[in-house]
N, C-alpha and C positions, 0 to 999 in steps of 0.2 A: 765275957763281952758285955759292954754295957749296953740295956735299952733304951729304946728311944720311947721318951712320954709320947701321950698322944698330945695332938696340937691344941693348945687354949680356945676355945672357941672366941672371944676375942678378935684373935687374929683371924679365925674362919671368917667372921663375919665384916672385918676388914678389906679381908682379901674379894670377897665380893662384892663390898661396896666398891672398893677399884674397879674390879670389873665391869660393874654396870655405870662406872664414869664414863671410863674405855670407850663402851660401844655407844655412849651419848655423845661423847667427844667427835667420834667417825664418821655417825652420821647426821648430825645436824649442820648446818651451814653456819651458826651464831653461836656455833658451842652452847655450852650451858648459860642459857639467858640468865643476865643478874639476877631478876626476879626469879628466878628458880633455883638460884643458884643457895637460898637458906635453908628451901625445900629440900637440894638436895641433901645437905650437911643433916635434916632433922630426918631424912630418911636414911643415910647411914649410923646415925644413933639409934632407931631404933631396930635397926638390921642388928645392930651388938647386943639391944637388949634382946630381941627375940632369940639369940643364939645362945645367949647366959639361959635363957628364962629353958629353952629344951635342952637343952645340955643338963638340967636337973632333973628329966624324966628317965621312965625306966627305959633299960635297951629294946625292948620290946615297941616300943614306942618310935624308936630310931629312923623309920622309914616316914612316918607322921610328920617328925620334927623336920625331917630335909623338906618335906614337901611344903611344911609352912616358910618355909626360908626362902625358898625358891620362888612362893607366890610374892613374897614380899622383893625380892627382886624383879618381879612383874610388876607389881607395882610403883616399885621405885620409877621403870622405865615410862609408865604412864603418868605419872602427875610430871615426872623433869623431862619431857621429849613429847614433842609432836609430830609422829609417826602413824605410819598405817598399823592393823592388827598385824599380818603380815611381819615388817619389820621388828615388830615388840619379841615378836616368838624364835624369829630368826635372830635374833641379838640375845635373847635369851639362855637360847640352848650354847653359844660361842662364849657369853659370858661366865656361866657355871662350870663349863672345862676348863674356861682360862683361870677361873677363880680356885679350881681345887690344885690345877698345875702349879700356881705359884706357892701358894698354901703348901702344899707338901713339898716343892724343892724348897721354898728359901727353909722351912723347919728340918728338914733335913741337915742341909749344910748347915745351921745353928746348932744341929748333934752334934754333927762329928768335925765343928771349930770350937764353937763354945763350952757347950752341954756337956761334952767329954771330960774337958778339961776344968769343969766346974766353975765353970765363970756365967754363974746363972742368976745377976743381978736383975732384978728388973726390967732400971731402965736399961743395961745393957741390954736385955732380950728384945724392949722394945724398939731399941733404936737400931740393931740388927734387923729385925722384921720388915719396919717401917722401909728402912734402906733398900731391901732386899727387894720388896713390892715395888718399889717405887723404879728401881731402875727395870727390873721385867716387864713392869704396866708402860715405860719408856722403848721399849725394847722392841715389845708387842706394837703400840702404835708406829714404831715405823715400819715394823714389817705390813702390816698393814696398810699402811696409807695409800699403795697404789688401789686400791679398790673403794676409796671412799669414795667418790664421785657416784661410783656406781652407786651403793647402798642409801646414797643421796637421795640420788632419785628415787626410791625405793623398785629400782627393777626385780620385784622379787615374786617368783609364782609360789603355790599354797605347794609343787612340787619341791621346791628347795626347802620350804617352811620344814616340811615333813622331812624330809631326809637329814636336815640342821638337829632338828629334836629327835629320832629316831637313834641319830648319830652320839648325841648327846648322852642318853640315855643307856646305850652301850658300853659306853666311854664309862662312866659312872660305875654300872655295874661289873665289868671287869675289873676297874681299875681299886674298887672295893671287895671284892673276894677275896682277898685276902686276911682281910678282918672278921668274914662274915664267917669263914673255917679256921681262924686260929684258936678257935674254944672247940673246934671240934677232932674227930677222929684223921681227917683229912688235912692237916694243916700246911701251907706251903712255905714253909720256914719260919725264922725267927721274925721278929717284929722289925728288925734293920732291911732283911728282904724283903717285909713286904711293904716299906716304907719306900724305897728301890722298884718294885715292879707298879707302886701305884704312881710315882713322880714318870715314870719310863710312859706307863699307858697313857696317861692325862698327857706325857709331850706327842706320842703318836697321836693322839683324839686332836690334838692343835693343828697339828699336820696334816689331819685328813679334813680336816674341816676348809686348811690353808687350799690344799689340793679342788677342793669341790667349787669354793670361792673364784679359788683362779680359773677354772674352766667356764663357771656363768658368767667370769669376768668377760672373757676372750670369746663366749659365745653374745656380748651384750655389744662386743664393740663391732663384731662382724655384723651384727644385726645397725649398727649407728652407720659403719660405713657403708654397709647396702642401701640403706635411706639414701644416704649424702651422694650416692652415685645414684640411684635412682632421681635426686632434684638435679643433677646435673646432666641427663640425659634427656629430662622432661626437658628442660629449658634449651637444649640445644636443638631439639625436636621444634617445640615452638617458634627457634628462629627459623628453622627450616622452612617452618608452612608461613612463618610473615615473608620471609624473605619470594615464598612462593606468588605468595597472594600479593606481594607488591608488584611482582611481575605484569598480573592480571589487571590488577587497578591501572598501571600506568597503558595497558593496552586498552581498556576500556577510558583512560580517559583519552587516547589519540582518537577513539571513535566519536566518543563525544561534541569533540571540536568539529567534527566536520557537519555534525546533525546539528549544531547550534548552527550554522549558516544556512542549515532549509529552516528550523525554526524561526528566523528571523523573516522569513518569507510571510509569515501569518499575517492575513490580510488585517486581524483584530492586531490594533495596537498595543490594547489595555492587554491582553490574553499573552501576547509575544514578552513584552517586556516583565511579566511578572510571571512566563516560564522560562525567560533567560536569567533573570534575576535570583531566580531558585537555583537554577542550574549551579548558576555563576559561586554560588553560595557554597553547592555542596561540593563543585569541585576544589573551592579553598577549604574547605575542612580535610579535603581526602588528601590535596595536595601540597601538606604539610610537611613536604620532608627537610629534615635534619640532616644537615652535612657538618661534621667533626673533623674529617680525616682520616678515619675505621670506618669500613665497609660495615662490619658490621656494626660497632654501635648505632651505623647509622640507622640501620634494619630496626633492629632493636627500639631506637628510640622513636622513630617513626611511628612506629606500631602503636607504642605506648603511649605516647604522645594524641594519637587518634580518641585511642580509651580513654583517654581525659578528658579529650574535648567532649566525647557523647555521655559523662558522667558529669562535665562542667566541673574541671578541676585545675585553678591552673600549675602548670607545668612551667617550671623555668630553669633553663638549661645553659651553662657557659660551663663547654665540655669541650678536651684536648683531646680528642681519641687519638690521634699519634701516641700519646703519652705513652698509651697501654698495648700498642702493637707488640710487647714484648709477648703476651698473654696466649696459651690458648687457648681456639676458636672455644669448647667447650666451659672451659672456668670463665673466659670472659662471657657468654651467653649467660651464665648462673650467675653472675656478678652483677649485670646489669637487671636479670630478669627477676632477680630474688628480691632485691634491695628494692625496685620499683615496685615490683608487686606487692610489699608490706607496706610499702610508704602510699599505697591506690589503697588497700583493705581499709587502712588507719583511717585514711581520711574521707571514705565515703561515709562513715558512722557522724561525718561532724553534719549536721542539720541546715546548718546557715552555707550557702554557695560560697560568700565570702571567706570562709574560711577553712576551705578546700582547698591549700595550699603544697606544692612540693617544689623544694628547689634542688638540683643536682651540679654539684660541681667535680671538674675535672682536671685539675690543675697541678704545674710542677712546684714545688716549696724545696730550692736549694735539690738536691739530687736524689727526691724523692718524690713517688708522685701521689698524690693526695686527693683519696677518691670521699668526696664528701653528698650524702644527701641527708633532707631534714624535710620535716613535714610537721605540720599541726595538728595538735592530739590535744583534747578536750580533757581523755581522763589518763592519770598518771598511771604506767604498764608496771606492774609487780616483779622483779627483779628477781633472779637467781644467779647467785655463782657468773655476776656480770653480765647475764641476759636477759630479755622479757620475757615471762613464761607465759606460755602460747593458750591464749583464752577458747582454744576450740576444743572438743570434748573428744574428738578422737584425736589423742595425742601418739596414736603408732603412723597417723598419714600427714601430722601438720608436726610445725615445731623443729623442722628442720632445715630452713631456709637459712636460719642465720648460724646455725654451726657448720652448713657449706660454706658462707661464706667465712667463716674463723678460720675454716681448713684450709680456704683459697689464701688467707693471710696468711697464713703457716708457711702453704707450700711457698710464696714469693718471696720467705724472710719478711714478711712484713707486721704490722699491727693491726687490731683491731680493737674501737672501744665503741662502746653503746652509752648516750646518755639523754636524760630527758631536764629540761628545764624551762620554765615561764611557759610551761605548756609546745614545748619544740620537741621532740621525739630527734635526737641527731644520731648516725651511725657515719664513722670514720673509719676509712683504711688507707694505713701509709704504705706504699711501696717502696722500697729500695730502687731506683733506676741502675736495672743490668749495663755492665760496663762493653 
């Protein structure tokens, strides 16, 4: 039976530069930015020489030279990617299994199709290799792909860090024992088996990692939908107590009316007309309701509308609430209350009265209904993955207003887009109008 050489380091040092493409590719939003993009290229050059340069020391030394490889795959990930520490480690330890996994199947299957048969040209080994990486590091990112989002954000606690490299490291040495006792008294077969049980552990170490991934996955999204139901429960809550308190205001202002006709009684002239005038004053402020056609928007916008006036903002409203009677009571409460509320936060920051601006429209366009607000923003919002990322520092209580409302477009069939221009902050949602 013929043996199988060991793998060129070369290609060892290949097969990890893919890899640490891989997990750059996953989790960054811009991919590998141009400008990093030469860096990367001079950091897989020297990932090859480092690998020639230990591949010349003695075996004794064997545990040294991984471990230099390894840092230099750390580094790779910090000069091309800007990431937490966190992320570097946890992409680390997924990279060196993916890197040994393909490493040892595609040299494998280059045994026993080419190598056997003595068809051991160069460039044909190279052009075998290269193929062989390239469509497994394709393979690999799709299987992946449902989880980038996550790793995005970098939802990762220092518990996953640890279990990822822990994981790693096992995988490694397992999947290495069999080299480490083929010179000894214990050997577990010929070199063809143990080139077979180390491609076999490195696919389980992929798998168990796939396994670990998909449950923080399913544990991050249960944790997004408990927020998104927790904003949409606030906000329906909140209608509740406006729609309460408008109760009380319209009863206190029938009491009002009637105390303005003894205030007018006030023998001082100058004293009555400038306590009727105040009155008069504050019942148009309170008395501001909004009629659409929706009970509640009207709730809703009343309310809100109030908060403007006593922050001095103006508010302007040509709203179909018919439109959206499709809706329910609870998505439309978050709908209204979320989108106002970012568009009131936005613009209390601007300094000048003048330009403390919101307009809200509500209108049908052909057999869709088209929920439009925009407000004036001073400084341009930093974007993610089509959203603004939320400038408040506890990001596990804020930050989720506008992914209730993506959801709410989701759930309608509908759209959503976010943009900012000439200093306008816009958010759009198209409806489908239910037949």
């Amino acid at each position: 039976m013929l043996s199988f050489p060991d793998i060129p380091r070369i290609y060892t040092a290949l097969a990890e530069w893919l890899a640490c493409g891989l997990m750059i590719w996953q989790t960054q939003t811009t991919r590998i930015a141009h400008k990093k993009l030469g860096i990367f290229v001079l950091m897989g050059l020297g990932q090859a020489g480092l690998q020639v340069f230990v591949g010349q020391w003695s075996v004794l030394f064997w545990i040294p030279g991984m471990i230099l490889n390894v840092a230099w795959m750390f580094l790779t990930f910090i000069v091309c990617s800007d990431d937490t520490l966190q992320v570097y480690l946890y992409n680390l330890g997924k990279a060196f299994i993916f890197a040994e996994f393909i490493a040892s199947f595609s040299w494998q299957i280059y045994c026993y199709l080419l190598y056997q048969n003595h068809l051991t040209a160069h460039w044909l080994t190279a052009s075998f290799m290269i193929i062989s990486y390239l469509l497994l590091t394709l393979a690999c990112r799709w299987f992946l792909n449902k989880h980038q989002q996550y790793l995005k954000h970098a939802h990762l606690t220092y518990r996953e860090v640890v279990l990822s490299t822990l994981t790693a490291l096992i995988i490694f040495a397992v999947s290495n024992i069999g080299f480490m006792l083929s010179k000894t008294q214990f050997p577990l077969g010929d070199i063809q088996s143990i080139f077979i049980f180390r491609t076999l552990i490195n696919l389980c170490g992929l798998m168990l990692i796939y396994i670990q991934e998909n449950q923080h996955y399913e544990q991050f999204l249960q944790q997004e939908l408990a927020a998104i139901q927790h904003v949409f429960q606030s906000q329906y809550e909140q209608y509740e107590a406006y729609r309460e308190s408008n109760q009380i205001i319209h009863q206190r202002f029938h009491d009002l009316k009637h105390q303005l006709e003894i205030i007018e009684l006030e023998p001082s002239q100058q004293k009555r007309q400038a306590y009727v005038h105040s009155l008069k004053k504050d019942l148009q402020a309170y008395q501001s309701t909004i009629k659409t056609g929706n009970p509640i928007i009207d709730v809703m916008l009343t309310r809100k509308n109030l908060n403007c006036l006593q922050q001095k903002i103006q508010l302007t409203t040509m709203v179909e609430g018919a439109l959206l009677n499709f809706m329910e009571t609870m998505d439309l409460c978050s709908l209204l209350g979320n989108s106002l509320d970012n568009a009131i936060e936005s613009v209390e920051k601007n300094q000048q009265i003048e330009q403390r601006l919101i307009n809200l429209r509500i209108s049908q366009k052909a057999s869709f209904v088209l929920y439009s607000i925009e407000n004036y923003c001073q400084e341009a919002p930093t974007f993610e993955n089509g959203l603004p990322v939320t400038t408040k520092k506890d990001t596990q209580l804020h930050g989720y207003g506008l992914k209730s409302l993506s959801y709410i477009a989701n759930k309608y069939q509908g759209t959503m887009t976010v943009t900012y221009e000439d200093h306008w902050f816009k958010l759009n949602l198209l409806f489908p109008i239910p037949k």
